[in-house]
C-alpha positions in Angstrom: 80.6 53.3 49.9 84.4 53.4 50.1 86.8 56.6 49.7 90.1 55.9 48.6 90.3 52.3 49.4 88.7 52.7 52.8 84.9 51.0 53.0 82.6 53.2 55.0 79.5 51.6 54.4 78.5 48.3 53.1 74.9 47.8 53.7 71.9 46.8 51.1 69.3 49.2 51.0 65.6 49.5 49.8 64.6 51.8 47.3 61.2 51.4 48.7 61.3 53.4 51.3 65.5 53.6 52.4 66.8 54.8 56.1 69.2 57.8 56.0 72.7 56.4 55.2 74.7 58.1 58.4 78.4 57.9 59.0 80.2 59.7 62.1 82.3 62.7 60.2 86.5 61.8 60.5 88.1 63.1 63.1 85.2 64.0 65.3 83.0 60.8 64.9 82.6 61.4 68.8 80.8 64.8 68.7 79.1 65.0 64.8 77.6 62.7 62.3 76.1 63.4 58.5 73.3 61.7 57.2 72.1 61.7 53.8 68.2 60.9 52.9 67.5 59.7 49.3 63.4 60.2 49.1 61.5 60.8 45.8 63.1 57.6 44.3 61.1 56.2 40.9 62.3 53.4 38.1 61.4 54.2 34.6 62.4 52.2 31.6 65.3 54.7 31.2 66.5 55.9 34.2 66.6 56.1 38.0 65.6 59.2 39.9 66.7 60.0 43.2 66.3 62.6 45.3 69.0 63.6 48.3 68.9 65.7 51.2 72.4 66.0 53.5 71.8 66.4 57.4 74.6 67.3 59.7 74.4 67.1 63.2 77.0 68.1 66.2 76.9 66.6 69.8 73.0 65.6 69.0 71.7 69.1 68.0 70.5 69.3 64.3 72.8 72.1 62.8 72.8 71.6 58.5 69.9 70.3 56.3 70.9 71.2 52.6 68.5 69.7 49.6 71.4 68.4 47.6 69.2 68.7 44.4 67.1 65.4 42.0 69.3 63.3 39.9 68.3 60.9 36.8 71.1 58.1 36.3 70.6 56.2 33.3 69.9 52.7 33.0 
């Protein structure tokens, strides 16, 4: 995952059963992170469907979970 020519994130993940993709938010990585879960995730001929649900958390304490919605990217 990159933003602007910056890389955040280069990992492989499993669509099986993935880990929450986390990243320490700029400018107070010390203090908050945000996660976001992809669950519901099924391969058809067509398409890919993914589910996503964004989790913020500040000094440890859970303080956002938002259901960011189902998506279906073609194939």
């Amino acid at each position: 995952m990159d933003f602007d020519g910056y890389e955040f994130v280069h990992e492989e993940i499993s669509l099986r059963n993935p880990p929450p993709l986390c990243i320490g938010i700029p400018m107070l990585k010390e203090y908050a992170d945000g996660c976001i879960k992809l669950y519901d995730i099924r391969k058809t001929e067509k398409s890919l469907h993914i589910c996503a649900e964004l989790n913020i958390s500040l000094i440890h304490i859970h303080i956002v979970k938002e259901n960011l919605g189902c998506f279906d990217i073609p194939l």
